[in-house]
C-alpha positions in Angstrom: -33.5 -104.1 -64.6 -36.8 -102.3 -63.1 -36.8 -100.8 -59.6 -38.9 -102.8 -57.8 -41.0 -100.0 -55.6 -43.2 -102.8 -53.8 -42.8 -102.4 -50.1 -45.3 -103.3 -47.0 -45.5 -100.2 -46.4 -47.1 -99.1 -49.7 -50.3 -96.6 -49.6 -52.7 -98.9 -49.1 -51.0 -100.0 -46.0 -50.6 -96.9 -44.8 -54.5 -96.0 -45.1 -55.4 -99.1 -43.5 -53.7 -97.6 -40.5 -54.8 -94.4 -40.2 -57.8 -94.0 -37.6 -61.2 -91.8 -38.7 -62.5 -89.1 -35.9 -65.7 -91.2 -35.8 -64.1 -94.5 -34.7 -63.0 -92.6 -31.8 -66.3 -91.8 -30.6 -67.8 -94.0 -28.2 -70.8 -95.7 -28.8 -72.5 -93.9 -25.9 -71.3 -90.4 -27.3 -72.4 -90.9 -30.9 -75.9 -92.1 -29.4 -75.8 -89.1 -27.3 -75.1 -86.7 -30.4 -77.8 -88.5 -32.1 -80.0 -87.4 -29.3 -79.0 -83.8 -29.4 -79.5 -83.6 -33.2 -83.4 -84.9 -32.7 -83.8 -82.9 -29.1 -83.1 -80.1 -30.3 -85.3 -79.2 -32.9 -88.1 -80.6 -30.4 -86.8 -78.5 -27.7 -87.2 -75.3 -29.3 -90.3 -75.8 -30.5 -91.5 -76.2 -27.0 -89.9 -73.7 -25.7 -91.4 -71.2 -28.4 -94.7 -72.3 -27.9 -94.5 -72.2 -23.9 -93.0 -68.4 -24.3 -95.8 -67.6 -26.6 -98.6 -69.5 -24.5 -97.2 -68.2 -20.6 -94.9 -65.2 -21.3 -95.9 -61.7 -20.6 -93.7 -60.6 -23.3 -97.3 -58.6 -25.0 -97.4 -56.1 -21.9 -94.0 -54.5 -22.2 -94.4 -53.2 -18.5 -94.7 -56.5 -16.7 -91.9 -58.3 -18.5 -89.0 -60.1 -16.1 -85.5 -58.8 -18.3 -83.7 -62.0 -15.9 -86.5 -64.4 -17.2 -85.9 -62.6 -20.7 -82.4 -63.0 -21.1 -82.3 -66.6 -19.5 -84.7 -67.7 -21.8 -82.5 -66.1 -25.1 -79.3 -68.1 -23.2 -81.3 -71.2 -24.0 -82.2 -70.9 -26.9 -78.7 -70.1 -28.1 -77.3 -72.7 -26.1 -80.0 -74.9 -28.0 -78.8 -74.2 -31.4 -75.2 -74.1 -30.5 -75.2 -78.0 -29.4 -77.5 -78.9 -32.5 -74.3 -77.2 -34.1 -71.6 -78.8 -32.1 -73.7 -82.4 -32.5 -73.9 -81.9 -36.3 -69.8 -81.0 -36.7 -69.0 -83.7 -34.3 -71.0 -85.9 -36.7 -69.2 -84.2 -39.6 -66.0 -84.9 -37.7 -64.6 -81.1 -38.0 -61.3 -81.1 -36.4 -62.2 -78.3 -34.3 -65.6 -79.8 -33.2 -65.0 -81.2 -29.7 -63.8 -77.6 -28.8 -66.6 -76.2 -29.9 -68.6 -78.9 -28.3 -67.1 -78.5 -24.8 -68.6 -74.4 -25.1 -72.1 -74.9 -25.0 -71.9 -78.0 -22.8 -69.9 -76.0 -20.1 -72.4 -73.1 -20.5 -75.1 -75.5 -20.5 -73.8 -76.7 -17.2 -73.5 -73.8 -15.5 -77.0 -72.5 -17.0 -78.8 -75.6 -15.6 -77.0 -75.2 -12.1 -78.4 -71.8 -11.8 -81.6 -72.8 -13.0 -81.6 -75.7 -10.1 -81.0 -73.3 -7.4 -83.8 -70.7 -8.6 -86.2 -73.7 -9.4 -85.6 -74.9 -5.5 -86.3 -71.9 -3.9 -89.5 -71.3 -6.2 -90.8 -74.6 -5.1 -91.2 -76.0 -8.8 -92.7 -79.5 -9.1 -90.3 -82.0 -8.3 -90.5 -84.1 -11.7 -89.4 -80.8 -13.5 -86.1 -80.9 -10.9 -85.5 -84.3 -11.0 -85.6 -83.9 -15.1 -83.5 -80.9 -14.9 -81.2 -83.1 -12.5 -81.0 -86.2 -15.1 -79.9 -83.5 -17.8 -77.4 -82.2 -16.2 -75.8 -85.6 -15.7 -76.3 -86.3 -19.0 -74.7 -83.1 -20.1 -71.7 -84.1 -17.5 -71.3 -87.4 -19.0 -71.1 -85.7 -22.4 -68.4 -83.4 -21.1 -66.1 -86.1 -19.9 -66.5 -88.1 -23.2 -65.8 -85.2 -25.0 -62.4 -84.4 -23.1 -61.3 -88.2 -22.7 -61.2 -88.3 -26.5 -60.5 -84.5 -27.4 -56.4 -85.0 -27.9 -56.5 -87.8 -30.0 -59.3 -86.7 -32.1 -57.1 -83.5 -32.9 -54.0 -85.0 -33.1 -54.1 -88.5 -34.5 -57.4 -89.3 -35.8 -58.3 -88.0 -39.4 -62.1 -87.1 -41.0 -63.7 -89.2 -44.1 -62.0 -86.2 -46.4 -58.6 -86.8 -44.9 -58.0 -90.7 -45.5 
């Protein structure tokens, strides 16, 4: 007589309980990665085009290294969240690590920005839109941590299952 290797827990039960990376994902996180993927792009067109219209980078003499260097900090923080936005899309195990980087720095890099931005008596829309973004990038952060365990541990990518 045949061995009977029917059980309930045959493969196709067993993939049925496995959980992808992207279910994890809030709704509000994947609409926020969405956002970064489009933002970005957009964001550092404009900032090219401001440092090319405003920026005294021509006269070699005149140029502000702090204003400089900030400015290279965002656009590396720019394409490092297009980056973490596209391998959280691509669920990459390592992804919400790599996310939480740029978002901290991003963070810390706005705060800064605040302060100098209140004592230079900027237009208040540009605060208040700087404010808004750092929220945003705060509510990013805790999404990201709240699901970074079991998205390393338990969940699996489209390539796994």
């Amino acid at each position: 007589m045949e061995a009977d290797d029917t059980s309930i827990f045959d493969k196709e039960f067993i993939r049925e309980t496995w959980i992808r990376r992207r279910q994890l994902m809030p709704v509000a996180l994947r609409m926020y990665v969405w956002f970064l993927l489009i933002i970005t792009p957009v964001s550092l067109a404009a900032r090219g085009w401001a440092h090319y219209k405003y920026s005294s980078f021509p006269n070699l003499t005149a140029v502000d290294w702090v204003e400089l260097t900030l400015g290279a900090a965002g656009i590396c923080l720019s394409i490092a969240h297009f980056l973490a936005a596209l391998f959280l899309l691509l669920e990459k195990k390592w992804a919400v690590r790599f996310a939480i980087l740029p978002t901290v720095a991003t963070i810390l890099l706005s705060g800064y920005s605040m302060v100098q931005m209140n004592l230079s008596g900027v237009v208040a829309l540009v605060l208040i839109m700087n404010i808004v973004f750092l929220l945003l990038d705060l509510f990013f952060l805790l999404m990201l941590l709240r699901i970074r365990k079991d998205w390393e541990t338990k969940a699996l990518s489209r390539k796994g299952i």
